[in-house]
C-alpha positions in Angstrom: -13.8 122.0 -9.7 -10.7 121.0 -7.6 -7.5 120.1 -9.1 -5.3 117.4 -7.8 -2.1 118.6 -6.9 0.9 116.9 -7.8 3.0 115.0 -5.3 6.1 116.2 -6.6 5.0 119.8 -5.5 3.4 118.8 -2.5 7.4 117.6 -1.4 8.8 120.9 -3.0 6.3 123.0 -1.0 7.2 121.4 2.2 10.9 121.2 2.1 10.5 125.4 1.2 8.8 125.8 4.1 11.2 123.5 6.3 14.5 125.8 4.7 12.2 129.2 5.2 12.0 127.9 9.2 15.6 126.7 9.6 16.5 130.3 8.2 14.0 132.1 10.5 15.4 130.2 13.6 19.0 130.3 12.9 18.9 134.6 12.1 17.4 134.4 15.9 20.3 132.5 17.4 22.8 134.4 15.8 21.5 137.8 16.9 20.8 136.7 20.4 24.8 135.7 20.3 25.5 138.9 19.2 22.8 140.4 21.8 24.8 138.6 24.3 28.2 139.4 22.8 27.7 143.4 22.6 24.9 143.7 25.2 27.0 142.9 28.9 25.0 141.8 31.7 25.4 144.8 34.4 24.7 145.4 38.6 24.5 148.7 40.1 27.1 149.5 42.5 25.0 150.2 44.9 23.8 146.2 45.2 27.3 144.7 45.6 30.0 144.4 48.6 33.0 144.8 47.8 36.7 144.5 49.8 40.1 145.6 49.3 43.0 142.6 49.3 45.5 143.9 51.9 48.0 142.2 53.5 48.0 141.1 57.4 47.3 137.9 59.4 44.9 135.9 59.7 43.6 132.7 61.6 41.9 129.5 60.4 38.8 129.1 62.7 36.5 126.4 63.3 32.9 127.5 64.9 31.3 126.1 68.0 28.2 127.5 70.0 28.5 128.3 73.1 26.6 129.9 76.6 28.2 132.4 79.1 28.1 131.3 82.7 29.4 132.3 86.0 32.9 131.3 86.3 32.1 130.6 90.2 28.6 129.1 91.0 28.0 127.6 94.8 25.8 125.1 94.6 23.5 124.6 98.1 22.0 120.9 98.7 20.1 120.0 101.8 22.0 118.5 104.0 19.3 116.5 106.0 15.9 115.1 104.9 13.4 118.0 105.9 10.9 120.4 104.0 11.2 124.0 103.3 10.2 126.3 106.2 11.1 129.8 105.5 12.2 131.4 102.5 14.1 134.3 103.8 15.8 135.5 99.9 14.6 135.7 96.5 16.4 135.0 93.5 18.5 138.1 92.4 19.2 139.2 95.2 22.8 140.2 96.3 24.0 138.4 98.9 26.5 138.6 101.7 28.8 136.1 103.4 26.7 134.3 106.5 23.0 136.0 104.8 20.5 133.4 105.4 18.9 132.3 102.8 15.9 129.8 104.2 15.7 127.1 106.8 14.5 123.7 107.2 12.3 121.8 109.1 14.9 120.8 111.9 12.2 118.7 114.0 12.5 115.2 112.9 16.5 115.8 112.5 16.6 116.9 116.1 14.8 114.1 117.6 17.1 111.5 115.4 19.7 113.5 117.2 18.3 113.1 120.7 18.2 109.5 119.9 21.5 108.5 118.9 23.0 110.4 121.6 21.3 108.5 124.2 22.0 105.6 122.3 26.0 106.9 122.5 26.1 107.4 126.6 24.5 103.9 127.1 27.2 102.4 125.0 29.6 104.5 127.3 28.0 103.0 130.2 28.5 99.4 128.7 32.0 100.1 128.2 32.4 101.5 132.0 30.4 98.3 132.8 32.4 96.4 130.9 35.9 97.3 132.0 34.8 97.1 135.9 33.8 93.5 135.6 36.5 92.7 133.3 38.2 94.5 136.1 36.8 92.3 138.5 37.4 89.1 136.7 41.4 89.8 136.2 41.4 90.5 139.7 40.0 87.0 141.2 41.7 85.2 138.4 44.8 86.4 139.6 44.4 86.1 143.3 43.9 82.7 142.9 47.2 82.2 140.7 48.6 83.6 143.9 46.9 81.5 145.9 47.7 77.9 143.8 51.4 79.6 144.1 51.5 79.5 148.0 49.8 76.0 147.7 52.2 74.6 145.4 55.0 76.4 147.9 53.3 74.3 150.9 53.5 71.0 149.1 57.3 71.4 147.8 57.6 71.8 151.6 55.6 68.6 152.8 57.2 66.7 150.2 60.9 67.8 151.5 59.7 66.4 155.0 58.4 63.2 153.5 61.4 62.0 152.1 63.8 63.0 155.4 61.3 60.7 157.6 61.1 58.4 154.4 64.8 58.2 154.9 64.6 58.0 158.7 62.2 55.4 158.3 59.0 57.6 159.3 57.2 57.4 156.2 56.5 55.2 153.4 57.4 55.3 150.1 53.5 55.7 149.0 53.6 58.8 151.6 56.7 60.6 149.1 54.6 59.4 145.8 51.5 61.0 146.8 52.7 63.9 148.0 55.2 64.4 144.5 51.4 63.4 142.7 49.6 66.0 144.8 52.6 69.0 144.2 52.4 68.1 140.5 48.7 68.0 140.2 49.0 71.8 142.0 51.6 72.6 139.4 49.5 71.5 136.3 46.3 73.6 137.8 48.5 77.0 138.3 49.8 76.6 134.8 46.1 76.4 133.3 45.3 79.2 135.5 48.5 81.3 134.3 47.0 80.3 130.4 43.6 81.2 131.4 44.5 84.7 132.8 46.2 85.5 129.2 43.8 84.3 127.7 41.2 86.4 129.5 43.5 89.4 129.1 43.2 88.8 125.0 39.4 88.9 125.9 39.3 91.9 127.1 41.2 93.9 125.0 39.3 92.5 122.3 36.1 93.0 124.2 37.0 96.9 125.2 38.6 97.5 121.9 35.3 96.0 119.5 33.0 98.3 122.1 35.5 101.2 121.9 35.1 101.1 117.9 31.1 100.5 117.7 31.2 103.8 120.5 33.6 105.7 118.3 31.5 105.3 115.1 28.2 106.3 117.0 30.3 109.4 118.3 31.0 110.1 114.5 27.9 109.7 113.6 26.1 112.0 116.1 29.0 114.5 115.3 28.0 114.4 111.7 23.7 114.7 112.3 25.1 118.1 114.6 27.0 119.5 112.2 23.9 118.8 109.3 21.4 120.5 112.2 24.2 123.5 112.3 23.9 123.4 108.5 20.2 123.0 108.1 20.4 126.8 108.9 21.4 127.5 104.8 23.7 130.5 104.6 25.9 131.9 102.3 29.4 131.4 102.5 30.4 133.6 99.9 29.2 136.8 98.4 27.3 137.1 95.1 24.2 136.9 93.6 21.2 134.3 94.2 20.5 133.0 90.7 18.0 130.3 92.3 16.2 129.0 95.4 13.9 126.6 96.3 10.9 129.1 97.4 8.2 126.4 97.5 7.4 126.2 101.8 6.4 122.9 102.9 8.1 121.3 100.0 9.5 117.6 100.7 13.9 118.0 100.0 15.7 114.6 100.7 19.7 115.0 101.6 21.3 116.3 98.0 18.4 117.9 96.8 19.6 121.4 95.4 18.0 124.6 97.5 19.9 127.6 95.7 22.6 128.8 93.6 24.8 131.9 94.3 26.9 133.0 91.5 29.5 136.0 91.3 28.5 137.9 88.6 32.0 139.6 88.5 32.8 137.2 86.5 32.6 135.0 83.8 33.6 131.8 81.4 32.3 130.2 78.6 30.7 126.6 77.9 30.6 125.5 74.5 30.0 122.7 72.4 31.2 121.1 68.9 30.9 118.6 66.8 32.4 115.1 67.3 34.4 115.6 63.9 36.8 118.1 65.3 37.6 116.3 68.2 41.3 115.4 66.3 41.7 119.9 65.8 40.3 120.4 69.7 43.3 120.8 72.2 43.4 122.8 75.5 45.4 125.9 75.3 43.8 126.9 71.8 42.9 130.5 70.9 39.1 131.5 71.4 37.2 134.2 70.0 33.8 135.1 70.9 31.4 137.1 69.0 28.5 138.3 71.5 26.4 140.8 68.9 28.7 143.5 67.8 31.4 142.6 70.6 34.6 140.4 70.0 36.0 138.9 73.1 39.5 136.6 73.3 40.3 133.1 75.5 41.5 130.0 75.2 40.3 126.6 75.6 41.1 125.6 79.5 39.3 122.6 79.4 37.9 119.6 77.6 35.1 117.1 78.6 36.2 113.6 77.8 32.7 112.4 76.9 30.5 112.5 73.7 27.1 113.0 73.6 24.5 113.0 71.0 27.8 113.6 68.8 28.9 117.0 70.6 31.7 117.5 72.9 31.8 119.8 75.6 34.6 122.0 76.0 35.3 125.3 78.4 36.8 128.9 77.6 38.5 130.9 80.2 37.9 134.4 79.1 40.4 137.2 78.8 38.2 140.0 80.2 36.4 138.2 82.8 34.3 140.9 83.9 33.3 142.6 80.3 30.2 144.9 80.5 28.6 142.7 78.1 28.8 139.7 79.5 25.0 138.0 80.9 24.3 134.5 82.7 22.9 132.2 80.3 23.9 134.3 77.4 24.8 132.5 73.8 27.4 133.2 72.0 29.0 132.1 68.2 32.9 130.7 69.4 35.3 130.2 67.2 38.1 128.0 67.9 41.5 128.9 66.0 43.0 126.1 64.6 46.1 127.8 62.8 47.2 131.3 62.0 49.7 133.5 59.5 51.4 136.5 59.0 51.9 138.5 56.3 49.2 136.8 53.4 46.9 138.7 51.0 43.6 138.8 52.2 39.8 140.2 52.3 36.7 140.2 54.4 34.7 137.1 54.3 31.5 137.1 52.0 28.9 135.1 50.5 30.6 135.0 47.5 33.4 132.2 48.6 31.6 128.9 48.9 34.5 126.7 50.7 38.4 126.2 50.1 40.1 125.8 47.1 39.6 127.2 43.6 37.2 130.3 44.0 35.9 132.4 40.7 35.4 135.7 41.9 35.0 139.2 40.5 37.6 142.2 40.4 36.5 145.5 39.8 38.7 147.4 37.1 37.9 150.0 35.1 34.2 150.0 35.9 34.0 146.0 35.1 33.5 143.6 37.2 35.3 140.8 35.5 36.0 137.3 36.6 39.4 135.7 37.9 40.3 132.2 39.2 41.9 132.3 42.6 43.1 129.7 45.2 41.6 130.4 48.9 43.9 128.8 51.7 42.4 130.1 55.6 39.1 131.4 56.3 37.4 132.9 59.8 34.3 134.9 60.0 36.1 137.9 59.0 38.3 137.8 56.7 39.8 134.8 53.3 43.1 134.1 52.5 44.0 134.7 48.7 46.8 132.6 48.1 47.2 133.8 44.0 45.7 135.9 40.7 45.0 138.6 43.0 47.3 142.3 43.9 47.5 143.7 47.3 45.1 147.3 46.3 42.5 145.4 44.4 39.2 145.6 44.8 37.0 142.2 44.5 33.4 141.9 45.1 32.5 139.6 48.1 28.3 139.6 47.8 26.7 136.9 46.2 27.7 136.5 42.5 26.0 133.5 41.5 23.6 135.1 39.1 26.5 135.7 36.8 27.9 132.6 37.0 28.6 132.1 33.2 29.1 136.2 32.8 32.9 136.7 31.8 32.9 140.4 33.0 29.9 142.7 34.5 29.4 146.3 33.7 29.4 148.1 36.8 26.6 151.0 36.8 26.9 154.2 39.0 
C-alpha cells in the first residue's frame, strides 16, 4: 500500500537535487577555465605568414583600375559618303607609311564633282559676262557726260552772244532768259548724269564683288570634294599596326564613319578610372604604379578628364617604360595612385591581418609564441604597413589572417 510522502521532504528532496546540479555545473566551468588557462590555443608554423619590421620608405596609395592602350592611335573616318569597295589589309597587319588599306566607292563623289565644276566655270562666265556689260554701260554713261559737257560748252557760248546783241539791241531780253534756262537745264542733266555714273560704279563693284565671293566659295568647295576624292583612296600616313578595319564590302559609310585604326605598338600609356571620392587626392603629376601580373611598372598622372560619369573619373598615366615587353593593347591593370610618401619608418609587408588604419592588434612571434600587441598603423600600399609604435625594427609579426584567435592572448607556435 502506498504511503503519502510528506511535503516537507518533497521540498528537501528537490532543493538537494537543485544544490547537487549547481555543484555539477559550476566543477565544469571551473575546469574548462582552467582547460583554457593551461591548455593554449596553438597554429603550426607552417599555416601562418609572417614579416620582419624593417625600416625604409614607404608610400600611401590609393587603387584605381585601369586598361593599357596605345599611346598613338590614328583614327581613319570616311571622308565622303560611299560604300566599302576593296579591302586591301586585315587587322594586325603591320603597316607602312602610304600602304593602302581599302577604297571607296568614288562614283557618285565623282559625278558630284563633275557637277559643281561646271557649275563653277558658268559662274566664271557670268562674271566675264558681267564685267563686259558693266564694261559697256560705264562706257556710254560716260560718253554721254562728255557729250552734255560739249553741250553745256555750246550754250555758255550762245548765251555770251545773246547778251552782246541784247546790248546792241539784236535780241530780246526773253532771247538771254531762255538761253540762261536752256544752259542751266543742260547743267542740272550733266550733274544727274555725273551722280548716276557713281552710282553705277558702286553697282558694279558690288555686283563683281557679290559674284566674285559666291565663285570663290564654289572654288572652295570643289577644292575640298577633290581633295575627299584624293582621300577616298585610305592610306596610312604613319607606320604601325592595323588594330581595326571596316572589312564588310558593299557596306553603306556616311562622312565620319570610322574605317580603321593604326596603332604603334612601340608604345604605350595607361587609362584608368576612380572613384568620384578621390577626386579632392587626384592631381596631375602624381606618382603611378602599375601592377600587370608579377610586373611593377612606374608613371605619373599626365592627365585628368574633367567629367564624371556613373561616379568614376577618368584619368591618364604616361608610362616610364613606354615600350616594356609586357605591355598588350587592351590589357588591365591594378594602378595605384600615390598620394603621400616617407622615409625612414618601421614597416612590414601588407597582409590580411590589418583591416584598415588606426589601432591594429596583431601577433609577434617570440620565443615560439605568438602573442598579441596593440599597434598604431599610419600608410598602407599593396606591399607593405607603416608601424607607427609597440613594435622593434628585427621583429617578427604574423601578417595572415588572425581572426580565429581574436580573444587568444598568446598562440603556441608548433614546428
Amino acid at each position: 500500500m502506498d504511503k503519502i510522502i510528506p511535503k516537507e521532504v518533497l521540498i528537501r528532496r528537490k532543493k538537494k537535487g537543485f544544490l547537487i546540479a549547481l555543484i555539477i555545473f559550476s566543477s565544469i566551468a571551473f575546469f574548462f577555465i582552467l582547460f583554457r588557462i593551461w591548455i593554449k590555443p596553438s597554429v603550426n608554423r607552417s599555416t601562418i605568414i609572417t614579416s620582419v619590421v624593417e625600416t625604409g620608405s614607404i608610400e600611401n596609395t590609393i587603387t584605381a583600375s585601369g586598361e593599357i592602350l596605345p599611346e598613338f592611335e590614328q583614327v581613319i573616318t570616311s571622308p565622303i559618303n560611299s560604300s566599302v569597295q576593296k579591302v586591301l589589309t586585315e587587322a594586325g597587319t603591320a603597316i607602312s607609311p602610304c600602304q593602302a588599306i581599302l577604297t571607296l566607292d568614288k562614283s557618285s563623289a565623282q559625278t558630284e564633282y563633275e557637277k559643281q565644276r561646271f557649275q563653277l566655270e558658268s559662274r566664271q562666265n557670268t562674271i566675264q559676262k558681267l564685267r563686259i556689260e558693266l564694261g559697256k554701260s560705264f562706257y556710254d554713261l560716260k560718253s554721254n557726260n562728255e557729250i552734255k559737257e560739249l553741250k553745256i560748252n555750246s550754250l555758255k557760248a550762245s548765251l555770251e552772244d545773246y547778251k552782246r546783241l541784247f546790248r546792241a539791241g539784236g535780241a530780246t531780253r526773253e532771247d538771254v532768259a531762255r538761253a540762261e534756262l536752256d544752259l542751266k537745264v543742260a547743267q542740272l542733266e550733266k550733274k544727274q548724269l555725273e551722280n548716276e555714273i557713281r552710282s553705277k560704279q558702286q553697282t558694279m563693284k558690288s555686283e563683281m564683288r557679290e559674284s566674285e565671293i559666291a565663285a570663290a566659295i564654289e572654288e572652295n568647295g570643289l577644292r575640298a570634294l577633290k581633295r575627299k576624292l584624293l582621300q577616298a583612296d585610305i592610306l596610312a600616313s604613319r607606320s604601325g599596326v592595323v588594330t581595326y578595319v571596316n572589312k564588310n564590302i558593299g557596306a553603306t559609310v556616311t562622312e565620319g564613319d570610322v574605317l580603321a585604326r593604326i596603332a604603334d605598338l612601340n608604345s604605350f600609356k595607361l587609362s584608368g578610372t576612380i572613384s568620384d571620392s578621390y577626386l579632392d587626392q587626384l592631381r596631375r603629376g602624381m606618382p603611378a604604379m602599375i601592377r600587370i601580373n608579377d610586373s611593377l611598372l612606374h608613371g605619373k598622372v599626365s592627365n585628368i578628364s574633367p567629367g564624371i560619369q556613373n561616379g568614376l573619373i577618368s584619368f591618364d598615366v604616361m608610362l616610364n617604360d613606354k615600350s616594356n615587353k609586357v605591355l598588350r593593347p587592351n590589357m588591365k591593370a591594378d594602378v595605384y595612385l600615390v598620394t603621400d610618401s616617407k622615409d625612414k619608418v618601421l614597416r612590414v609587408a601588407n597582409g590580411p591581418a590589418f583591416k584598415g588604419n588606426g589601432v591594429q592588434e596583431i601577433f609577434i612571434l617570440q620565443d615560439g609564441k605568438a602573442i598579441k600587441r596593440a599597434v598604431h598603423t599610419g600608410m598602407s600600399n599593396f606591399d607593405y604597413i607603416e608601424l607607427k609604435d609597440n613594435v622593434r625594427e628585427g621583429e617578427i609579426v604574423v601578417i595572415s589572417d588572425m581572426s580565429d584567435f581574436r580573444n587568444a592572448k598568446e598562440i603556441n607556435i608548433m614546428k
